[in-house]
Each structure stands twice: as C-alpha cells, then as structure tokens.
One Martini backbone bead per residue (centre of mass of N, CA, C, O) as a GRO file, in nm:
protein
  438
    1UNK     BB    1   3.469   3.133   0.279
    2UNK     BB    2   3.150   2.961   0.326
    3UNK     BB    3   3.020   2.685   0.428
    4UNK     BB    4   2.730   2.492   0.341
    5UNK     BB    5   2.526   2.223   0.546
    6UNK     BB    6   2.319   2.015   0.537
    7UNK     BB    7   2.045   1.936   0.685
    8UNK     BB    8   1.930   1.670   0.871
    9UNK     BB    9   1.558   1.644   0.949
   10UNK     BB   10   1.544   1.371   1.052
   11UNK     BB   11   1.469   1.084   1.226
   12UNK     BB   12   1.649   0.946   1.444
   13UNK     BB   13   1.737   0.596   1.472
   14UNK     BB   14   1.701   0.252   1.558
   15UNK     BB   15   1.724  -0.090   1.500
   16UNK     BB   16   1.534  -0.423   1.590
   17UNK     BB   17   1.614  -0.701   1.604
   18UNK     BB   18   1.433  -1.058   1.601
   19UNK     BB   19   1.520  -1.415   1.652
   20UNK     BB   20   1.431  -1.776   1.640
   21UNK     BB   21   1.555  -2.014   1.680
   22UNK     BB   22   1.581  -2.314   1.447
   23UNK     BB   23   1.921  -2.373   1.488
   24UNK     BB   24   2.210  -2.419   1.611
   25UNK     BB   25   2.334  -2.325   1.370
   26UNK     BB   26   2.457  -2.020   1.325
   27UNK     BB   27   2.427  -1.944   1.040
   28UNK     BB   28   2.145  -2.003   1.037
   29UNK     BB   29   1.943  -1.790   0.854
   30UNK     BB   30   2.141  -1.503   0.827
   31UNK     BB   31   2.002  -1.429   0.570
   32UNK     BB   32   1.710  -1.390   0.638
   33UNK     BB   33   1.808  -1.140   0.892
   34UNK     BB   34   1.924  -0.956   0.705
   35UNK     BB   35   1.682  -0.903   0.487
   36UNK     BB   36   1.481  -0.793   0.714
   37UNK     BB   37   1.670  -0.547   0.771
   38UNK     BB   38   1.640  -0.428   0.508
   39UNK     BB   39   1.381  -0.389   0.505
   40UNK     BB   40   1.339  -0.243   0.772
   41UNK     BB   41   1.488   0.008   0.650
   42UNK     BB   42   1.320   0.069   0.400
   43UNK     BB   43   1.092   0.156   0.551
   44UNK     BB   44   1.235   0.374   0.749
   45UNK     BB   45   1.280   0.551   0.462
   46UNK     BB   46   0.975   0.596   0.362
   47UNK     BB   47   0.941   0.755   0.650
   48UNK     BB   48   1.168   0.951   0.690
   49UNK     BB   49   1.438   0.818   0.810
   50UNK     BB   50   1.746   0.808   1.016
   51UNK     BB   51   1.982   0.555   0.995
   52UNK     BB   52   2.217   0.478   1.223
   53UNK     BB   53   2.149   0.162   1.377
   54UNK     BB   54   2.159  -0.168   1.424
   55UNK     BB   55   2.006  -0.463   1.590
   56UNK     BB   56   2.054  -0.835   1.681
   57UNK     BB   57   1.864  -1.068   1.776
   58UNK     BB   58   1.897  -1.441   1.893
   59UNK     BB   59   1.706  -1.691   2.008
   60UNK     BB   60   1.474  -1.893   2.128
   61UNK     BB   61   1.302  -1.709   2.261
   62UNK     BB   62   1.016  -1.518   2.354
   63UNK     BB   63   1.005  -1.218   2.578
   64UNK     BB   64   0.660  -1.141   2.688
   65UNK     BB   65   0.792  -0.878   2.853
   66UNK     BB   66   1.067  -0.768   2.618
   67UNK     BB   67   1.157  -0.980   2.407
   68UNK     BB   68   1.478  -0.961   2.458
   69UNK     BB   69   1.563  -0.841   2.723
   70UNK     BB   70   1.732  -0.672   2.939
   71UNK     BB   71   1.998  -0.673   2.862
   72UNK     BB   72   1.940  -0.579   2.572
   73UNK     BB   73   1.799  -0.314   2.634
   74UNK     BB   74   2.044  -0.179   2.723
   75UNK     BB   75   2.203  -0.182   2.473
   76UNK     BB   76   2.011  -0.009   2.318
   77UNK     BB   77   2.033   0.235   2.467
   78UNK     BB   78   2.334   0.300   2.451
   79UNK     BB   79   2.252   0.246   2.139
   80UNK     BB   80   2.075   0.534   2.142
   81UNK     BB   81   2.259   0.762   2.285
   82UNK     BB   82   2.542   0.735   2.086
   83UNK     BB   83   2.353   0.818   1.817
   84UNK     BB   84   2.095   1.020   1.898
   85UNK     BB   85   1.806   0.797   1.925
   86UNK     BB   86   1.499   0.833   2.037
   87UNK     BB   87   1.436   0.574   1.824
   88UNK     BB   88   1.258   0.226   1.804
   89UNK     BB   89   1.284  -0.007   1.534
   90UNK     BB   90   1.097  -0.255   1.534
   91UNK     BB   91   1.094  -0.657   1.426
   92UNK     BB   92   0.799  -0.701   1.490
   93UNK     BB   93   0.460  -0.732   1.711
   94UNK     BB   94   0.373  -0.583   1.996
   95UNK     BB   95   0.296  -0.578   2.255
   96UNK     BB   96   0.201  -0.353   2.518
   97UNK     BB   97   0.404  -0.463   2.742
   98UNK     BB   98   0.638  -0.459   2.546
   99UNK     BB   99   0.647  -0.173   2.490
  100UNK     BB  100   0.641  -0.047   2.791
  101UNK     BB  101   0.924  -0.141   2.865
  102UNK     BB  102   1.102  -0.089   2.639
  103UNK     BB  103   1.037   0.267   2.725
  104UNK     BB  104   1.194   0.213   2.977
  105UNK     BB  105   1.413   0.108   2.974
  106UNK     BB  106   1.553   0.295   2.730
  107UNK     BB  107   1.418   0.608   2.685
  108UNK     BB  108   1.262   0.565   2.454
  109UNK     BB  109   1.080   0.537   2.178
  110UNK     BB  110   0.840   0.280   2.052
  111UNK     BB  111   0.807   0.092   1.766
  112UNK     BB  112   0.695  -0.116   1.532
  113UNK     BB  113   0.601  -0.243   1.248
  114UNK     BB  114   0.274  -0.176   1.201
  115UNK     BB  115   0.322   0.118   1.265
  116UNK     BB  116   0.496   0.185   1.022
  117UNK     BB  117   0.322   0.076   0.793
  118UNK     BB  118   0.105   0.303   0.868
  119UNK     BB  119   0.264   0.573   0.832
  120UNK     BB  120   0.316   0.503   0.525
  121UNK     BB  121   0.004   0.514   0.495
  122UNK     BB  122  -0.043   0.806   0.571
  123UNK     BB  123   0.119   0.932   0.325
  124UNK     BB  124  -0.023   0.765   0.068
  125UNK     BB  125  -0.308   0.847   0.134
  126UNK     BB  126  -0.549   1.027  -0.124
  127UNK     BB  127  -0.793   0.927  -0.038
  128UNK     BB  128  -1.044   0.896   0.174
  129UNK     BB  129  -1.065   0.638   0.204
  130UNK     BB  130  -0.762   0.577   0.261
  131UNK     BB  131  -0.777   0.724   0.503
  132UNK     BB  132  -0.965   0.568   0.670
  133UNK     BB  133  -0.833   0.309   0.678
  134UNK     BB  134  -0.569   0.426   0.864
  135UNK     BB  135  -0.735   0.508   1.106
  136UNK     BB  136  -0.856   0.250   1.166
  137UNK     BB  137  -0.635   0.117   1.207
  138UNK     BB  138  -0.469   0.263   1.394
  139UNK     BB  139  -0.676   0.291   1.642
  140UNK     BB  140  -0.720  -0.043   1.673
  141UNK     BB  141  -0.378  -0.034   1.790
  142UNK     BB  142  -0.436   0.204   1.995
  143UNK     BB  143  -0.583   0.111   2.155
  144UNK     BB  144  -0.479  -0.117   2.394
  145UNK     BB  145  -0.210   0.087   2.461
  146UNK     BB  146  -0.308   0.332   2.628
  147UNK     BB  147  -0.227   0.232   2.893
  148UNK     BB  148  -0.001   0.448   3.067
  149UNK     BB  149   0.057   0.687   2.776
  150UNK     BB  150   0.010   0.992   2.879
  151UNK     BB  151   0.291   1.112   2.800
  152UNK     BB  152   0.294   0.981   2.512
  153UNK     BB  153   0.078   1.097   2.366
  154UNK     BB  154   0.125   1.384   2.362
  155UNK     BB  155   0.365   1.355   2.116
  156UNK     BB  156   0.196   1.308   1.899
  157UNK     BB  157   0.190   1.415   1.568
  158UNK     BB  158   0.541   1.433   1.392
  159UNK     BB  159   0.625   1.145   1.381
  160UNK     BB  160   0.725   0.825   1.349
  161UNK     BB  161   0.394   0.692   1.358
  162UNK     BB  162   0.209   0.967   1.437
  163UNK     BB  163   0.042   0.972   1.139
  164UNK     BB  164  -0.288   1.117   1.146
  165UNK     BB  165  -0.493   1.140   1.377
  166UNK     BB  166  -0.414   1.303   1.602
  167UNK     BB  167  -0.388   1.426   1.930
  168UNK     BB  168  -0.678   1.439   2.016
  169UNK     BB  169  -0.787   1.179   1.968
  170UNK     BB  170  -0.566   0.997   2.141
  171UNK     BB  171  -0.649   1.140   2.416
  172UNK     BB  172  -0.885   1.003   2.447
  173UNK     BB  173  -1.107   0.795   2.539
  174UNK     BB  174  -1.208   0.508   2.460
  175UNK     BB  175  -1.494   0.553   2.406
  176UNK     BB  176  -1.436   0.777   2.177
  177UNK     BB  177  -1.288   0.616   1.997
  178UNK     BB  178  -1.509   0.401   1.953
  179UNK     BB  179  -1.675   0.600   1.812
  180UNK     BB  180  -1.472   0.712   1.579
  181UNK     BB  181  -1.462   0.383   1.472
  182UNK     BB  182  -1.802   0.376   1.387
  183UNK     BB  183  -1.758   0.572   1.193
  184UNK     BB  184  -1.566   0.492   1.010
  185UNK     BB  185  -1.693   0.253   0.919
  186UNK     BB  186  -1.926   0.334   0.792
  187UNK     BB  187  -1.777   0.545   0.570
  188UNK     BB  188  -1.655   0.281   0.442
  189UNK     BB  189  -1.957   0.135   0.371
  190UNK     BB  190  -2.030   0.347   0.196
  191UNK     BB  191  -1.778   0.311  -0.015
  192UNK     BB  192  -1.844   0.051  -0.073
  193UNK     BB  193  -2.104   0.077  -0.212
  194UNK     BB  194  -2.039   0.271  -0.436
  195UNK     BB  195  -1.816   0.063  -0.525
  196UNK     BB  196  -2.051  -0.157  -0.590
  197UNK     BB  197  -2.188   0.061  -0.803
  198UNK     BB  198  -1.933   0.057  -1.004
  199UNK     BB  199  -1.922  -0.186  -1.071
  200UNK     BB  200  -2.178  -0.290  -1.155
  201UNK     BB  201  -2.177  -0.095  -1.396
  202UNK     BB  202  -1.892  -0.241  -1.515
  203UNK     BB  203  -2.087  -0.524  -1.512
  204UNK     BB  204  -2.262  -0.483  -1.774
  205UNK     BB  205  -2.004  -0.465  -1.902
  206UNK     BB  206  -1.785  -0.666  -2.129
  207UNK     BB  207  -1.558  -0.731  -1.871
  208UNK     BB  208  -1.275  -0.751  -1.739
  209UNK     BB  209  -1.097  -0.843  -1.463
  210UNK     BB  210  -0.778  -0.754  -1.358
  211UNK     BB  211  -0.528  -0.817  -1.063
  212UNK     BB  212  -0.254  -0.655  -0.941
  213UNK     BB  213   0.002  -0.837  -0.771
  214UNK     BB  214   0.204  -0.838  -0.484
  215UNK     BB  215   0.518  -0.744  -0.364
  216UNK     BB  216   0.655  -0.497  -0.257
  217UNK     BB  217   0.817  -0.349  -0.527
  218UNK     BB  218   0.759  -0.525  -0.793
  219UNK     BB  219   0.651  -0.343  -1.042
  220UNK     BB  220   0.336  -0.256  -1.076
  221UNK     BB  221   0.285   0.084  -1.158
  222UNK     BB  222   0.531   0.022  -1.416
  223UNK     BB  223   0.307  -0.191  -1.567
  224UNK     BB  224   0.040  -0.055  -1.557
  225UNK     BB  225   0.166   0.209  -1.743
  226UNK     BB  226   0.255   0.000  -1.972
  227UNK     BB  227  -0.056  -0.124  -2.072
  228UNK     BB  228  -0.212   0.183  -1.986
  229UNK     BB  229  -0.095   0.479  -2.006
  230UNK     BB  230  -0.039   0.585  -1.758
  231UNK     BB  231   0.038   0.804  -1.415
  232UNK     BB  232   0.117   0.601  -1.194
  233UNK     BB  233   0.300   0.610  -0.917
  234UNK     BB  234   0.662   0.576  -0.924
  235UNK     BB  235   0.848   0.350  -0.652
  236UNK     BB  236   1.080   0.294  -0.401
  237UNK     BB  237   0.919   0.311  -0.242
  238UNK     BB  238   0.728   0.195  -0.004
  239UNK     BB  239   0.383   0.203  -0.085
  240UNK     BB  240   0.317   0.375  -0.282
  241UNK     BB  241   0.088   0.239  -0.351
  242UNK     BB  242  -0.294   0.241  -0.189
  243UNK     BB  243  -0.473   0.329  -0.438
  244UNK     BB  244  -0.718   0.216  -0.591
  245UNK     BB  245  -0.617   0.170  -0.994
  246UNK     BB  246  -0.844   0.203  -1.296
  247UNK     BB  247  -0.826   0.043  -1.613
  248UNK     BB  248  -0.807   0.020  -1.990
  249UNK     BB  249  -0.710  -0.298  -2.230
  250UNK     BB  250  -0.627  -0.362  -2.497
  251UNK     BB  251  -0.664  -0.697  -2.641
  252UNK     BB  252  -0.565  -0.886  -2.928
  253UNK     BB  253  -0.871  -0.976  -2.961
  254UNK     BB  254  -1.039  -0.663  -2.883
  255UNK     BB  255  -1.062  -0.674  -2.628
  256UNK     BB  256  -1.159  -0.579  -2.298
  257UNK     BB  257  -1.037  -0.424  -1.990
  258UNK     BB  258  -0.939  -0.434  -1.663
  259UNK     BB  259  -0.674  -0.264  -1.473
  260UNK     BB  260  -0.561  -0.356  -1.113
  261UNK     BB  261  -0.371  -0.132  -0.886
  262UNK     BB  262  -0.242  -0.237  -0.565
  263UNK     BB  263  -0.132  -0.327  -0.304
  264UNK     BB  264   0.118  -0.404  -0.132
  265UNK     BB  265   0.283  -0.704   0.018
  266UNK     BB  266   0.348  -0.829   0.353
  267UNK     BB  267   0.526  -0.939   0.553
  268UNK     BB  268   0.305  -0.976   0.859
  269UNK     BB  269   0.029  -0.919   0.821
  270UNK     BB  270  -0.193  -0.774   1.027
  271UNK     BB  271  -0.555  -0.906   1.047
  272UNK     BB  272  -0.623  -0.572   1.079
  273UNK     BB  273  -0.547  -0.471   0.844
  274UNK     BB  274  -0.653  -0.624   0.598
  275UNK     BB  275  -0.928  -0.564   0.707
  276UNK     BB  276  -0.914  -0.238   0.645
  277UNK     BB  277  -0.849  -0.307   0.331
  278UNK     BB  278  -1.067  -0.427   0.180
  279UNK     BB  279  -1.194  -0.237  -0.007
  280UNK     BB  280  -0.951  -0.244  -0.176
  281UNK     BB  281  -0.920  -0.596  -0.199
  282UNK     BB  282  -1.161  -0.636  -0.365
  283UNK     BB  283  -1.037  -0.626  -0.683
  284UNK     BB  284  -0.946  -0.901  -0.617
  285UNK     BB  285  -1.180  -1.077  -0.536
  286UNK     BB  286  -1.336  -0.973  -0.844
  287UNK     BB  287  -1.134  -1.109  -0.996
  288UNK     BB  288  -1.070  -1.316  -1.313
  289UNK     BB  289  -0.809  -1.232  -1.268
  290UNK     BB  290  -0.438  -1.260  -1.105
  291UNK     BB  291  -0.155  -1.090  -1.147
  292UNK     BB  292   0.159  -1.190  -1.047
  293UNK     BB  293   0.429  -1.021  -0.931
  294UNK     BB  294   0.789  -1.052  -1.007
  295UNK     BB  295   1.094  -0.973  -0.869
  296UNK     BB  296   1.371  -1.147  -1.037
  297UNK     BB  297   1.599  -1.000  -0.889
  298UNK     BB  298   1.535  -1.107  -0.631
  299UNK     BB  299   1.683  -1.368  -0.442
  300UNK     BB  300   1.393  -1.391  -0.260
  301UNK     BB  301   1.125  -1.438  -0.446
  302UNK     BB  302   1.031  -1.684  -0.351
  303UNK     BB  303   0.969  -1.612  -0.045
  304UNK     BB  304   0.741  -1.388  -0.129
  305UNK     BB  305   0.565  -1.559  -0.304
  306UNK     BB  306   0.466  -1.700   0.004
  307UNK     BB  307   0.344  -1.461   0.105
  308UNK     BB  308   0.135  -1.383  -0.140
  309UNK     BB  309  -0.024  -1.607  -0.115
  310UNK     BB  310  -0.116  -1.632   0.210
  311UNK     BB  311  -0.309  -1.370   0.142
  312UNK     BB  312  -0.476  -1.511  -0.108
  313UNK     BB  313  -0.579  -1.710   0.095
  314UNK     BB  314  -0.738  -1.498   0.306
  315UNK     BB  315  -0.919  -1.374   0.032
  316UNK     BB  316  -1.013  -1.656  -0.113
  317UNK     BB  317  -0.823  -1.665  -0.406
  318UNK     BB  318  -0.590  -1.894  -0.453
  319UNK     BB  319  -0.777  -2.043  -0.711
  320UNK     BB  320  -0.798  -1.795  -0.897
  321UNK     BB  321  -0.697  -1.740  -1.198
  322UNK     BB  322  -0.346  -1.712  -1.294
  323UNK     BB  323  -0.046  -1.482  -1.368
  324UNK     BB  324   0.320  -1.504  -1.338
  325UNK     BB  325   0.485  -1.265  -1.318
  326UNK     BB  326   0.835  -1.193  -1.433
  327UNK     BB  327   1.019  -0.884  -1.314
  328UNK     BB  328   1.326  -0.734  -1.421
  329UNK     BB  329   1.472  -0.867  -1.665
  330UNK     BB  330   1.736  -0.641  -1.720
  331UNK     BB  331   1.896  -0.730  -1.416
  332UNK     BB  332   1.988  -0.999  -1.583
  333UNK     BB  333   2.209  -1.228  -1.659
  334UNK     BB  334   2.286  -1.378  -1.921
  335UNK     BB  335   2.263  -1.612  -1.800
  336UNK     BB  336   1.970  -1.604  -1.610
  337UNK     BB  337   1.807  -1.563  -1.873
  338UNK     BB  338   1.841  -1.817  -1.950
  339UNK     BB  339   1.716  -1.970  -1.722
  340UNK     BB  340   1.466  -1.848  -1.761
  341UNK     BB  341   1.383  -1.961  -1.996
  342UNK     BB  342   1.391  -2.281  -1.891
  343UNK     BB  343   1.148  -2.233  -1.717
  344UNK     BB  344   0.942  -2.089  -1.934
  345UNK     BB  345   0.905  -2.381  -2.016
  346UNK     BB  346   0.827  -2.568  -1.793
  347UNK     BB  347   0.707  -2.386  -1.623
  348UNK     BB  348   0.456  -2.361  -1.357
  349UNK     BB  349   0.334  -2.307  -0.994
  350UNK     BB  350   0.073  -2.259  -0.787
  351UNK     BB  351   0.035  -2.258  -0.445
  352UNK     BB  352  -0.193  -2.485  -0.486
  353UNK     BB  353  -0.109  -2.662  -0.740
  354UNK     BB  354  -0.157  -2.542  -1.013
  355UNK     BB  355  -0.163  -2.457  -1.285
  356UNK     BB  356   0.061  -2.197  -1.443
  357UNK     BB  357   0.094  -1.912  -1.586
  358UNK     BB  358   0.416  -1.740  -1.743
  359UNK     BB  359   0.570  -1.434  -1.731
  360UNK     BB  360   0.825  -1.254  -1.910
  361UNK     BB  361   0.927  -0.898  -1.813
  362UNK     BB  362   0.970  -0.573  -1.871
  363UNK     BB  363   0.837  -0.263  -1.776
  364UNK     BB  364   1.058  -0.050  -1.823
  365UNK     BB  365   1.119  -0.145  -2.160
  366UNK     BB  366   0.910  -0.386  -2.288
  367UNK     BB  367   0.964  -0.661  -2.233
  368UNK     BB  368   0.725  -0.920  -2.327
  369UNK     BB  369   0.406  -0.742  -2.350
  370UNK     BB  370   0.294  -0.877  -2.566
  371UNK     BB  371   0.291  -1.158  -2.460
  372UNK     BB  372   0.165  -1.048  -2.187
  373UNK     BB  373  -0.103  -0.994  -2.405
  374UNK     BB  374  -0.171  -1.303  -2.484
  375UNK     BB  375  -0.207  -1.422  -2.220
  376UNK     BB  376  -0.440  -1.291  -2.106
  377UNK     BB  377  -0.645  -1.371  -2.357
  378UNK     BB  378  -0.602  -1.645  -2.255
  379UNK     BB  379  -0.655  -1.697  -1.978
  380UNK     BB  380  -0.924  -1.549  -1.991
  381UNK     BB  381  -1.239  -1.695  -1.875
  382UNK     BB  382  -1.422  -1.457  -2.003
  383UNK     BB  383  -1.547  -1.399  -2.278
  384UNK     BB  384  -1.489  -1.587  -2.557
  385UNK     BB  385  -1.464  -1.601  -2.805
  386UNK     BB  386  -1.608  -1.579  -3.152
  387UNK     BB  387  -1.729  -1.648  -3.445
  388UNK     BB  388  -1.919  -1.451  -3.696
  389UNK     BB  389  -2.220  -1.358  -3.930
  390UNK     BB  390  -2.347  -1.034  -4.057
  391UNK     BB  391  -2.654  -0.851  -4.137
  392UNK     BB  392  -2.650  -0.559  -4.200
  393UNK     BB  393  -2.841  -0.230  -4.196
  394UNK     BB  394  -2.682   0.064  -4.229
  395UNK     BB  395  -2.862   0.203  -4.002
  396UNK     BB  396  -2.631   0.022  -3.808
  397UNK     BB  397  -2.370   0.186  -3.732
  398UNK     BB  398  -2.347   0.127  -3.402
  399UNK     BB  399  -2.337  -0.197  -3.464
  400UNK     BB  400  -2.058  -0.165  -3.608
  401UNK     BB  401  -1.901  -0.004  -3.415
  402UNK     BB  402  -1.895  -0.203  -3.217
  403UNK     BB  403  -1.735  -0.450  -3.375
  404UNK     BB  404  -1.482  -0.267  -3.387
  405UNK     BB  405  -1.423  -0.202  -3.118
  406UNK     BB  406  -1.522  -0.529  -2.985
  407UNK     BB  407  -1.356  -0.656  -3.229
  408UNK     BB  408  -1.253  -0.847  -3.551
  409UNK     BB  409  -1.264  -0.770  -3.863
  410UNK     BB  410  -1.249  -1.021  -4.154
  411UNK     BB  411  -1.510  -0.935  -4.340
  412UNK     BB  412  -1.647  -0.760  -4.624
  413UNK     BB  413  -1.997  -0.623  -4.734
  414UNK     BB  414  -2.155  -0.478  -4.963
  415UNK     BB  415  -2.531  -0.487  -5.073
  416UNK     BB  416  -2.691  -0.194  -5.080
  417UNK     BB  417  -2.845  -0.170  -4.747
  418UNK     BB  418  -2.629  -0.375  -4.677
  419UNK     BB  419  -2.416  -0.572  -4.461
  420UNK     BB  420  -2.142  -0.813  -4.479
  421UNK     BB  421  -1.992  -0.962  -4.169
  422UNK     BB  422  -1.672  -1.134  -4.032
  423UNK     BB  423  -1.623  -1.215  -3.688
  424UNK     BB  424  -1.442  -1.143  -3.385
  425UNK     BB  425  -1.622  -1.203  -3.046
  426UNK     BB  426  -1.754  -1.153  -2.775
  427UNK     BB  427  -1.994  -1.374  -2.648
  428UNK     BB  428  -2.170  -1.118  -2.559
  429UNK     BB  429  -2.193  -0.989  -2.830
  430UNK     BB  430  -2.284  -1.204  -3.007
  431UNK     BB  431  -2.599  -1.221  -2.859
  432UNK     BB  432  -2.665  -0.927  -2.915
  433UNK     BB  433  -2.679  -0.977  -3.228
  434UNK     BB  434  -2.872  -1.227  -3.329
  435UNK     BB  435  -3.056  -1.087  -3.526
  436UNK     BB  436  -2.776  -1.067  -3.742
  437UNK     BB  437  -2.739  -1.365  -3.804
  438UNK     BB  438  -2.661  -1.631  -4.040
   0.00000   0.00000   0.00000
C-alpha cells in the first residue's frame, strides 16, 4: 500500500534580520529583535512562503553598500544554498545599491520589507481603487531599482514580492513606467472624486463617521463584524483588509453613525506607501472620532501603539478626538484581566498627551461591546443630543417615523388631528422640526 505525501509548493525562503546595535550590553534589545523576526515570519507567511530558516545581524552601524557586510553575506549565501532557499527577505528597506550587491554576493533573489508588504498588498486588493494603489505604490518602488536589473526582471510576475504589474510592465524603459505611473495617478484622482462625491452625499444626512485603526492583526475586521453585524473577512494573515469598508451603527442614544474599517498599520511604513493609500486612508482623515484598537494580549502592545500614534501624527489626525480600544481581553489571565480593570479606572493618555478615553472589550466573545457603543455616543463630538417638544399634524406621518427612527421617543399622546410628543434626537435634526415645537 502506497503513501501519498503532500507537496508543499511554497517558495522556500530564508530571512535575514539586521539591527543596529543601540547599547554595549549583548542582551539589550534582543527581545525586539526576536518580535521583529517574528513579525517578518508572519509577514513572510501572509505571502505565502515556506520559512526555512532565519539570520540576525546586530552592528554597529549600516554598511551602505551590502547593509550587513560581505562577511555575512557569504554566511547568507552558505545558508541559503543548504536550506535550498533561492529567495532572502530582508527586514530592512534596502537602497537599489544594496538591494543589486547583495543578489550578487548571495546568487539569491532579494526582496526587502517593503517590497513584501505590497506583494501581501497585491494578494488583497479587491477593489479596482486598490489595485490601482499596489500597482502604484509598486512602480514607484520598482523605478529606482531598474538600473543593472535586466535579467532579474525577466524572473518577475510568479514569486514572493513579484505579484502586481506584471512581466511586460517591468521589463519597458523608465520613460513607458513613468507613462503608466501619471496614468495610475488620473485614475486614482478619478476615484478619489467619486469617493469625495459620495462622502459628501453622506454628509448631507446627519451621521458622524468614525475610523477604527490599529497595528495590523489587532481584531479591527473582527470588531467591526461584530459592531456592524457585517461579513468582512476576518483573518489571522496580516493585511487581510486593504480595502476600506463603510457600514452604518446605531448607537444607544438612537443616533446612526458610520463605522469605517482600514488598513492596518506597521511599523516603518515607508512615507511613499502611505502617500499611495491616501485615498484609502481618507477615512481616517475625515472621521469625526478615531477608534484606535489595541491587541492587549500581544506583550508588546504599548509599543505597537507608538508606531500607530507615528501614522496618525503623518496623517494629521493626531488631535482628532480619540477612543483607545483594548481588544482580546478573553486572551488574558485571570490575574491581568484584573490588572486592566485598574487602568481602566485610572484612565489612559492619547500619544499626544490629551486624555482619552478607553474601553476594554473582546470582538470575539462580544464583552464589553454594550459598554463600548455607549462609550462612542459619550465620545462622538458632532450632534449632541437635545430633548424637544413636538406637536405634529397626523398627516406628517414621515416626519413622525423619522423622529422614531433617529431619536428616542419618551412621551406621546394623541390629540384629534395631531399629537404632541418629547423625544431625544440629535441637535441637526432637532432644527430641521423647529416648525413643529411647543
């Protein structure tokens, strides 16, 4: 009888961390060396890569043009030749001069980090607008690099960082790339119109937008799921959303909002990537509230959090009245669930030094989310509630069904042709009845 066993037709990789040494003492650092390296697996993972085995420099400083040293280069090469890895992903983001020495040095492919990260980025675009951002973002990358590169690009269109534009693209001269890069801007500038023509429909009615933002992986799909009773994908892969998802919450005071759900954010996203999803991270931009979510079991959440903040100082939100969610509270012991009870009587601190407030809350389970939608109506800075007085005429029965449907009705009575009834509704709509108050 014959065994079949499965074939794993990933591409085999190897990683190669480098660090610059920041104190004398060996250990120092060495546990953010680790999550960086983990981090750069998940990444390498998310793409689709068969992780074979991983290598950390720590220096003094970077070397300019091979980034590690040919020593270690030559070690590269050795171990990546003996786990049978033709590809090196870097968690750096190397210059072109780097990039072309070290596949001399090593006979590898090498990609950097940020190449992989729009690689996981062209895997999850849906929508054309997102497409159009990875291809972007992507030439962009790939323009500087042409230079010598001549029979790797050839390789181009099947591997790990190679997914987007496409052999043909690649391989044409800077001047036809750079056609194709002013064409891709249009095109995105066309879809930023349309998103600003539908944006502003939606600011005509009185609804409040808010933007839940996080590091990547921290349960915002799972919350927003859960918020809005939607089904967009939820995945333990980073960037599984990239495609910025809008749906509408009824919050316990009977308002509506809008509740947008974004990319997540990593650390040393480089200022051309970001510049590429602008459109995207509108969103964020134009919320009236910012939910930011924290993974509280990751042990490194607190700084996590500090390159989140960095993002939203880039986006000019960083004062934008905030909500510091703290999500995956099922995660943690029963010790530090108590230990989060304590902070979150003490309050918390927005990275810019505003108080802020906080909730603590499990997407998963749905702990906390009563709280958490109670905290968003105390929160949200536009159209305040106001309590009002009505005597309606019966035939406004739509004017009637809208105070039901956008307020909170405490008292009614009828009347012979009209009723009289007092209602809590939100301050733009208050104004629109002002013909009908006692």
């Amino acid at each position: 009888m014959k065994t079949t066993h499965a074939v794993d037709n990933r591409e085999r990789v190897l990683l190669l961390g480098v660090s610059v040494r920041k104190s004398r003492t060996p250990a120092a650092g060495s546990a953010v060396e680790r999550e960086n390296m983990l981090e750069l697996e998940e990444l390498a993972l998310s793409a689709g890569a068969n992780v074979t085995g991983s290598l950390l420099q720590v220096r003094d400083k970077i070397d300019p043009a091979t980034l590690v040293g040919r020593g270690k280069l030559d070690e590269v090469k050795a171990e990546a030749h003996m786990r049978g890895a033709p590809l090196v992903i870097v968690d750096h983001n190397l210059t072109p001069v780097q990039l072309r020495n070290m596949e001399a040095a090593t006979d590898c492919r090498v990609i950097d980090r940020t190449q992989l990260i729009l690689d996981i980025f062209a895997m999850h675009a849906r929508t054309r607008e997102g497409q159009l951002q990875v291809e972007l973002a992507q030439l962009n990358y790939l323009l500087p690099r042409l230079t010598g590169r001549g029979t790797e690009l050839s390789r181009l269109g099947g591997g790990i960082g190679t997914r987007g534009p496409g052999e043909q693209k690649l391989e044409t001269d800077r001047r036809r790339i750079r056609d194709r890069v002013r064409k891709i801007k249009d095109q995105i500038e066309t879809v930023r119109r349309q998103r600003t023509t539908r944006r502003r429909a939606r600011q005509a009615i009185p609804l409040g937008t808010i933007a839940l933002v996080g590091y990547t992986n921290a349960g915002k799909s799972t919350l927003f799921n859960a918020l809005t009773h939607a089904t967009v994908l939820t995945s333990s892969k980073m960037f599984a959303t990239l495609d910025p998802t809008v749906r509408g919450v009824k919050l316990p005071s009977h308002r509506r909002i809008l509740l947008s759900d974004t990319v997540g954010f990593l650390r040393d996203l480089p200022p051309d990537l970001i510049a590429a999803f602008r459109a995207t991270l509108e969103e964020v931009q134009e919320a009236a509230l910012i939910l930011q979510v924290t993974d509280i079991s990751n042990p490194r959440h607190a700084e996590l959090d500090e390159e989140v903040v960095k993002i939203l100082q880039e986006l000019g939100v960083a004062d934008r009245p905030r909500l510091h969610i703290f999500n995956k509270i099922d995660r943690l012991a029963p010790e530090d669930r108590e230990e989060v009870a304590r902070i979150a009587n003490m309050g918390t601190h927005s990275g810019n030094g505003a108080a802020s407030r906080s909730a603590f809350v499990s997407a998963e389970t749905g702990e906390g989310l009563e709280n958490l939608l109670a905290q968003i109506d105390a929160a949200l800075p536009i159209d305040p509630i106001t309590r009002i007085r009505l005597r309606l005429p019966m035939s406004e029965g739509r004017t009637l069904a809208m105070v039901h449907a956008c307020g909170r009705v405490l008292s009614s009575e009828a009347t012979g042709e009209q009723i009289s009834l007092e209602a809590e509704v939100p301050e733009t709509l208050a104004r629109r009845l002002a013909e009908f108050m006692v």
